[in-house]
C-alpha positions in Angstrom: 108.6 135.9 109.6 106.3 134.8 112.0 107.4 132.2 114.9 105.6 129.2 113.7 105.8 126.0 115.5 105.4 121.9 113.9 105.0 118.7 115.3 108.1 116.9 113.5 107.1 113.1 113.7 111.0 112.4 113.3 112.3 114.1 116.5 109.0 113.5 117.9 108.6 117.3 119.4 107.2 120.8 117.9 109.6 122.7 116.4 109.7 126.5 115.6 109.7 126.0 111.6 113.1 127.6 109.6 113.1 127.0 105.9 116.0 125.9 103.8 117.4 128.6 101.3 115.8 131.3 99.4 113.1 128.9 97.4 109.9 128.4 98.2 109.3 125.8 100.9 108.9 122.1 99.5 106.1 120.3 100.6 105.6 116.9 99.6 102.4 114.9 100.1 102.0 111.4 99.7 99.7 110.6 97.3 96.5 108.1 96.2 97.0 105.2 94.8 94.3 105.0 92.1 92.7 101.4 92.0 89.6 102.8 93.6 87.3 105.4 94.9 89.4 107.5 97.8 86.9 107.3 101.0 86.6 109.4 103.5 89.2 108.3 105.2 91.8 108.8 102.5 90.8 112.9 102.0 91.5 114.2 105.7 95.4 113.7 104.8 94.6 116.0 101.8 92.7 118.5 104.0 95.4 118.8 106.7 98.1 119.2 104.0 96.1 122.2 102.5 95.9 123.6 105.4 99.5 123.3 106.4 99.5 125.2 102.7 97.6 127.9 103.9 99.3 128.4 107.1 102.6 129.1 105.4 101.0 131.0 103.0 99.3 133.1 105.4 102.8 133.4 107.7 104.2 134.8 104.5 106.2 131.7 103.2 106.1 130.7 99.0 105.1 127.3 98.7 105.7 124.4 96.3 103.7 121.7 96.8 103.7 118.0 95.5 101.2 115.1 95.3 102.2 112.3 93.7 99.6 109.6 91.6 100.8 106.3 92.6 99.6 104.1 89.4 102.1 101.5 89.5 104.0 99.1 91.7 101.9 99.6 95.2 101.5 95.9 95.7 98.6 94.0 98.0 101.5 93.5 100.6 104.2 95.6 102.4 106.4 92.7 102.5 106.8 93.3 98.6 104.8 90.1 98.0 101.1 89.9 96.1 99.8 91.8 92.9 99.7 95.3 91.4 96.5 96.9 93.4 96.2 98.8 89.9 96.7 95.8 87.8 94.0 94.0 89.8 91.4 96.6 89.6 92.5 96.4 85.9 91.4 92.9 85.7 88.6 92.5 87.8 86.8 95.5 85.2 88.5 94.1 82.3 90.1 96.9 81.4 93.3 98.8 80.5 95.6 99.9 83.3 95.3 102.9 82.0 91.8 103.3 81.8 91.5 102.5 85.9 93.9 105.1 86.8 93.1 107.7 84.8 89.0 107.2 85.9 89.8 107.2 89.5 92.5 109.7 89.4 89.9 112.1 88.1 87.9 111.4 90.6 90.4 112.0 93.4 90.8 115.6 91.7 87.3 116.0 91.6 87.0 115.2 95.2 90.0 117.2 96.8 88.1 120.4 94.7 84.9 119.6 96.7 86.3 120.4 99.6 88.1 123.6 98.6 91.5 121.8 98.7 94.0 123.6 96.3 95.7 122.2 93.6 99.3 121.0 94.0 102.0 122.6 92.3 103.1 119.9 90.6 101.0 116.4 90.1 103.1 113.4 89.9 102.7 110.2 88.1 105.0 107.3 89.3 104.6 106.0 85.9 105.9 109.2 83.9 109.0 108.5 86.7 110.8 105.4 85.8 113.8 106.9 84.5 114.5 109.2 87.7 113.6 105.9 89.9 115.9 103.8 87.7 118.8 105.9 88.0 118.2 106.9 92.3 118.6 102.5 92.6 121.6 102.9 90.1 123.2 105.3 92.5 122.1 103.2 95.3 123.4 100.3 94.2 126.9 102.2 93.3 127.4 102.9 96.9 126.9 99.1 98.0 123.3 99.9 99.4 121.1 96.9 97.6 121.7 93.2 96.1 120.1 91.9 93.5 117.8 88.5 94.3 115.4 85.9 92.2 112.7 88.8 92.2 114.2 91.7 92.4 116.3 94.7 93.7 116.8 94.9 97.3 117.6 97.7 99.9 120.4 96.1 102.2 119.1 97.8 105.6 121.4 96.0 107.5 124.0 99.1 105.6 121.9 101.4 107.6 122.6 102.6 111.0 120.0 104.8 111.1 117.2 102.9 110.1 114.1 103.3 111.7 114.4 106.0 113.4 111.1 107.1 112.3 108.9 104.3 113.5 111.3 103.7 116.1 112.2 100.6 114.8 115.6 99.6 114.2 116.6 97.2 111.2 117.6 93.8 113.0 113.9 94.7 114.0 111.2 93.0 112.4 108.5 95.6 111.3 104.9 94.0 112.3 103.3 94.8 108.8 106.1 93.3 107.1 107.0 89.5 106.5 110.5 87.5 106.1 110.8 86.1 102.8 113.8 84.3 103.0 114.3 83.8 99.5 114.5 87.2 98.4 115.4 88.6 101.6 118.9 89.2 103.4 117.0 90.7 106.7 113.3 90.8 107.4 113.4 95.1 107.2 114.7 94.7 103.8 112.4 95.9 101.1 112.3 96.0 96.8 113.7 98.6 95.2 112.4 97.3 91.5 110.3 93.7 91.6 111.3 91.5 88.0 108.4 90.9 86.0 107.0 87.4 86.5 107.1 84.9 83.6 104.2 82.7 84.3 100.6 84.3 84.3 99.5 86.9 82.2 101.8 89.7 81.3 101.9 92.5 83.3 100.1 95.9 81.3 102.7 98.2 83.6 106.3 97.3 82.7 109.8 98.6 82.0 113.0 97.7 81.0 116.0 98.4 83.4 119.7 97.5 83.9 118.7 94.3 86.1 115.6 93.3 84.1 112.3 93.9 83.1 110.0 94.8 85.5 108.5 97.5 87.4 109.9 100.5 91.1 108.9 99.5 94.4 106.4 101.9 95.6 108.8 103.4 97.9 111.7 104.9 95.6 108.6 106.8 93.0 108.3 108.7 96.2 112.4 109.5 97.1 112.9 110.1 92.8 110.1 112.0 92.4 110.3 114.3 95.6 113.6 114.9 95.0 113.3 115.8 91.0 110.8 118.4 92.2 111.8 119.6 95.7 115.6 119.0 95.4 118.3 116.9 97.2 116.8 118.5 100.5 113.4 120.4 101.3 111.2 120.9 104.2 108.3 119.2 104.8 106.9 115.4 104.1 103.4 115.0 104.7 101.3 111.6 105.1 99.3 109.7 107.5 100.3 107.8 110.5 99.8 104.7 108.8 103.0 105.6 106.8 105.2 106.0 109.1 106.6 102.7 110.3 107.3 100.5 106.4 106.9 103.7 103.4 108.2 107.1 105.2 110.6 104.6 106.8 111.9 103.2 103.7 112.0 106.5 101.4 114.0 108.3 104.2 116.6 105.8 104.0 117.0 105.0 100.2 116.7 108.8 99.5 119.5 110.0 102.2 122.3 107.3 100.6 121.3 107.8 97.4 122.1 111.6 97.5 124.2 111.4 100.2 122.8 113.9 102.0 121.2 114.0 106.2 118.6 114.8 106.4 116.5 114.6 103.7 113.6 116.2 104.9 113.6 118.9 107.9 110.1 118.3 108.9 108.3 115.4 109.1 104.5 116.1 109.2 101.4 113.0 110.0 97.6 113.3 110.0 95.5 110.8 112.3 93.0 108.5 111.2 89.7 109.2 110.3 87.4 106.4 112.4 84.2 104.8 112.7 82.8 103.5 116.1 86.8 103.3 117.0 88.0 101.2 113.9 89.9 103.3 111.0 87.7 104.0 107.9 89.7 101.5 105.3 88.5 100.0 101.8 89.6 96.0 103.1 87.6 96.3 106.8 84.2 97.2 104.6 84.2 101.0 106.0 85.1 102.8 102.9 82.2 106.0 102.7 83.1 108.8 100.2 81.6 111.8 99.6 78.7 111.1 97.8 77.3 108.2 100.3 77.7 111.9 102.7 75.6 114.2 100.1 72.9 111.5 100.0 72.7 111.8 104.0 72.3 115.4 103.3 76.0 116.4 104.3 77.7 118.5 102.2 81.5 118.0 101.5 82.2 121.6 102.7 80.2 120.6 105.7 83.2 117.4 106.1 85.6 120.0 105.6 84.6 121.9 108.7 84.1 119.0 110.5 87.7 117.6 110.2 88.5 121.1 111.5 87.0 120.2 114.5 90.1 118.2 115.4 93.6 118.8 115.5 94.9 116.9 112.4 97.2 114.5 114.9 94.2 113.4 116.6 92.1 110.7 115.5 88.4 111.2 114.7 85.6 109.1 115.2 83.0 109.8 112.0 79.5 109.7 112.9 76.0 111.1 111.3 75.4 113.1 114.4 77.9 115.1 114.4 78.0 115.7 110.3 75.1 116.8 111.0 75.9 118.7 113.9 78.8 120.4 111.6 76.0 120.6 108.8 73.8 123.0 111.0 77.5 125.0 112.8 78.2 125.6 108.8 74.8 126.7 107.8 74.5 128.8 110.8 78.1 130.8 110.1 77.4 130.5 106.1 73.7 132.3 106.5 75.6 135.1 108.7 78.2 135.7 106.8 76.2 135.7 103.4 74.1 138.2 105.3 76.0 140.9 105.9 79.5 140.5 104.0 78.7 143.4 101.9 77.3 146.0 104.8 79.8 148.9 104.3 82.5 148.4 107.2 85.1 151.4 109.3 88.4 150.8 109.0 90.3 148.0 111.3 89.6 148.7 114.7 91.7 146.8 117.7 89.4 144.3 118.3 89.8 143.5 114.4 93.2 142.8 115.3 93.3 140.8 118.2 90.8 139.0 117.1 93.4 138.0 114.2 95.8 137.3 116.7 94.0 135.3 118.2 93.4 133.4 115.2 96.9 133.0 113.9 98.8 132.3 117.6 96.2 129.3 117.2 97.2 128.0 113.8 100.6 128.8 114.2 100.6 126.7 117.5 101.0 123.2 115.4 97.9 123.9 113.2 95.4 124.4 116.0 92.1 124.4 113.6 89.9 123.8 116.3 91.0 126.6 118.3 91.3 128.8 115.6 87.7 128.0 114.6 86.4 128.4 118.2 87.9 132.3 118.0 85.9 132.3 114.3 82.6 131.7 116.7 83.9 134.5 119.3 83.9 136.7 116.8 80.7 135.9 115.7 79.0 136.6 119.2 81.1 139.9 119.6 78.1 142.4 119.9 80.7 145.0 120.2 82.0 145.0 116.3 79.2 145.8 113.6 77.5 142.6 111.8 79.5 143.6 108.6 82.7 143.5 110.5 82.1 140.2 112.0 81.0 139.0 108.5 84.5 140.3 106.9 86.2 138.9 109.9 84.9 135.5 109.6 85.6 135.2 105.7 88.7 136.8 105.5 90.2 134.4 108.9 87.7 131.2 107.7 89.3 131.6 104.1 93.1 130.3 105.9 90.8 127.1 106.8 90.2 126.3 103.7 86.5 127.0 104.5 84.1 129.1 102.0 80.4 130.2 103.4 78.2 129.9 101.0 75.3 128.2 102.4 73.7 125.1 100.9 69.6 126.0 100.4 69.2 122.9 98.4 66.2 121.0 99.0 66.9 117.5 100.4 64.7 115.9 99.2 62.7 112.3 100.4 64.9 108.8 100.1 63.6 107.7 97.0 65.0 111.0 95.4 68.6 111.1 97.8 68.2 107.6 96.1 68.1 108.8 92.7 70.6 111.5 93.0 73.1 108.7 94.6 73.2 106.5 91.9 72.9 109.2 89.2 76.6 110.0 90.4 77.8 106.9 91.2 76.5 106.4 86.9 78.8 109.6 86.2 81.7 108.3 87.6 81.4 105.3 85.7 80.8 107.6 82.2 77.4 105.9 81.7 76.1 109.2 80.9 73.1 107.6 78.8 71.6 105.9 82.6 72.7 109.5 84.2 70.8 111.6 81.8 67.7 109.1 82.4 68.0 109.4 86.3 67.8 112.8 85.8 64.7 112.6 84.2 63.2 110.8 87.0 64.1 112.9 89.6 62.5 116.0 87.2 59.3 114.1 87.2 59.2 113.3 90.6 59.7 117.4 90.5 63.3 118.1 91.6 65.9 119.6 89.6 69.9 119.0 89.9 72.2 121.5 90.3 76.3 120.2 89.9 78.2 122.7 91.0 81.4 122.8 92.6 80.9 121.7 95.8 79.0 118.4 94.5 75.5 118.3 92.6 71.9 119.4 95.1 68.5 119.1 94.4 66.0 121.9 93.7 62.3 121.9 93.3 61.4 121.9 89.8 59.3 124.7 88.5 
């Protein structure tokens, strides 16, 4: 195998990766939680993780990889106080649970295909997990790791010694995104395991009964139960963004590694920076919450976003801004139009500069994911005189394919603002399933004379015969 070296956010150092066993390495990524439209923002964890994916694949490794759906229990504060974020969408549309997570859930898919990201191995839902949560607090609470209080299930961190050690943070620490309810609480690091459904208000739509009492899993254990049901007691590589690190990566270590009594749980602990706007991160309660659709309307396409997050190394953050999408827009076109060119010109076998170019490429990705290197060797290659335009072309899509980035170029017309207009909220009605007011927007935009074209990269518009 190749020498290929991660950034472990645990040890805080690169390592030179080893994998456990003979299976395929485990990957697990944190997943959505579906009460709304995933923004930018949310997708560059997705993209890294794919291209983590790639990597391995590419270094010869099998993979299994893991996303979970979290519909259930991801509550409105980390210090396991305020309501369901799903069960509040729920209400606010006056509609089912159900109906909310499934709708944004296929969007989220819908998305992660836009930008060429490969389907996990295995999706899953918290809510098709109870029993595998239920029984990793049972074991928890065999061992003397949790009490029960008024509300719920609690994870005694003061039993802990290591606790923290991701964040840094140690458990007679107070973590500064999480409060001290002293009611429920023993110590302020303490967080729910399962939360006891309330009995005044309306009743909860998402709701189970357990050995302490109805109610519903604390958005940390779906992780722990459903990692481990997939990946096993012990598997390589976590994968989330910074943002997780100090209260939910924290917290599943910890529950996980006493409840199966093993250390550690994880080998590798993988995070992706934020995604920003003028400095501030790109999040749904500051107001900055763009997906990809405001992007197509601007004329950017979501492969375009794609090779812009490779312009940065996925622990660096990146500040989001229409001049350069549409600086990656026209790098993208330009390499697209080449490639497309002259990818089927008959091509001589490999010659040495074939392969050090692909040396190049891989002691780049294989250095901690260096995209941005790897992608400045993609644009060496393509100002190499020396090799034939086919071979550059082959070059480019064969080593650009280990991105995650295809090259077909987008010759859509863009069409004035009353038409990007149009095409916006013709979406924005097909997300919603109002397919009656999407058919009729269509309409308009043919008698304004341009045609839409959905394909898999996101719907364009055409001139209409």
């Amino acid at each position: 195998m190749v020498d290929l070296k991660l950034y472990d956010s645990l040890s805080r150092s690169v390592r030179t990766f080893a994998k456990l066993g003979a299976r395929p390495v485990g990957i697990y990524s944190c997943g959505p939680t579906v009460y709304a439209r995933q923004h930018l923002g949310n997708m560059r964890p997705y993209v890294f993780a794919d291209l983590l994916r790639r990597t391995l694949v590419s270094a010869g490794y099998a993979v299994k990889h893991v996303i979970n759906i979290t519909d259930v229990g991801h509550l409105t504060s980390d210090a396991d106080e305020g309501g369901d974020k799903v069960e509040l969408a729920a209400a606010r549309a006056n509609t089912s649970a159900l109906e909310i997570t499934e709708h944004y859930t296929a969007l989220f898919k819908a998305d992660l295909q836009r930008l060429g990201v490969a389907a996990p191995d295995v999706w899953a839902k918290a809510s098709a997990h109870i029993p595998e949560q239920i029984a990793m607090i049972e074991r928890l609470e065999a061992g003397g790791f949790c009490y029960r209080s008024a509300d719920g299930v609690y994870f005694d961190t003061s039993r802990a010694p290591h606790y923290g050690e991701l964040s840094g943070l140690r458990a007679s620490l107070e973590h500064s995104r999480i409060g001290v309810d002293q009611a429920h609480k023993r110590h302020p690091s303490d967080f729910a395991l399962w939360k006891f459904s309330s009995d005044e208000g309306p009743r909860r739509q998402l709701e189970w009964p357990s050995p302490w009492g109805r109610g519903f899993p604390g958005w940390h254990i779906e992780c722990s139960a459903m990692a481990s049901k997939y990946l096993g007691d012990q598997f390589e590589i976590h994968t989330g963004g910074v943002d997780h690190i100090a209260v939910h990566h924290s917290n599943e270590i910890v529950q996980a590694e006493h409840a199966l009594a093993v250390r550690p749980w994880v080998k590798y602990w993988m995070h992706g920076a934020w995604l920003t706007m003028e400095g501030v991160k790109l999040a749904k309660s500051a107001g900055l919450a763009p997906n990809l659709d405001d992007l197509s309307a601007l004329g950017v396409s979501a492969t375009a976003f794609r090779y812009y997050l490779t312009t940065a190394h996925y622990r660096s953050p990146l500040d989001l801004s229409l001049e350069a999408l549409r600086a990656a827009e026209t790098g993208h076109q330009r390499m697209s139009h080449f490639v497309e060119r002259h990818l089927q010109e008959s091509n001589a076998s490999t010659t040495p500069a074939d392969d050090e170019w692909r040396r190049q490429f891989f002691a780049a990705l294989y250095d901690d994911l260096d995209a941005p290197r790897a992608l400045a060797v993609l644009w060496c290659i393509l100002a190499d005189s020396s090799l034939p335009p086919g071979a550059r072309a082959q070059l480019i899509a064969e080593l650009g394919a280990v991105l995650g980035l295809s090259w077909k170029s987008a010759r859509a017309v863009h069409g004035d603002e009353q038409a990007l207009k149009l095409l916006e909220d013709r979406q924005r009605a097909r997300a919603e399933r109002d397919f009656i007011k999407a058919d009729q927007l269509r309409a308009e935009l043919l008698e304004r004379g341009f045609a839409i074209e959905d394909g898999p990269q996101g719907p364009s518009l055409r001139r209409a015969r």
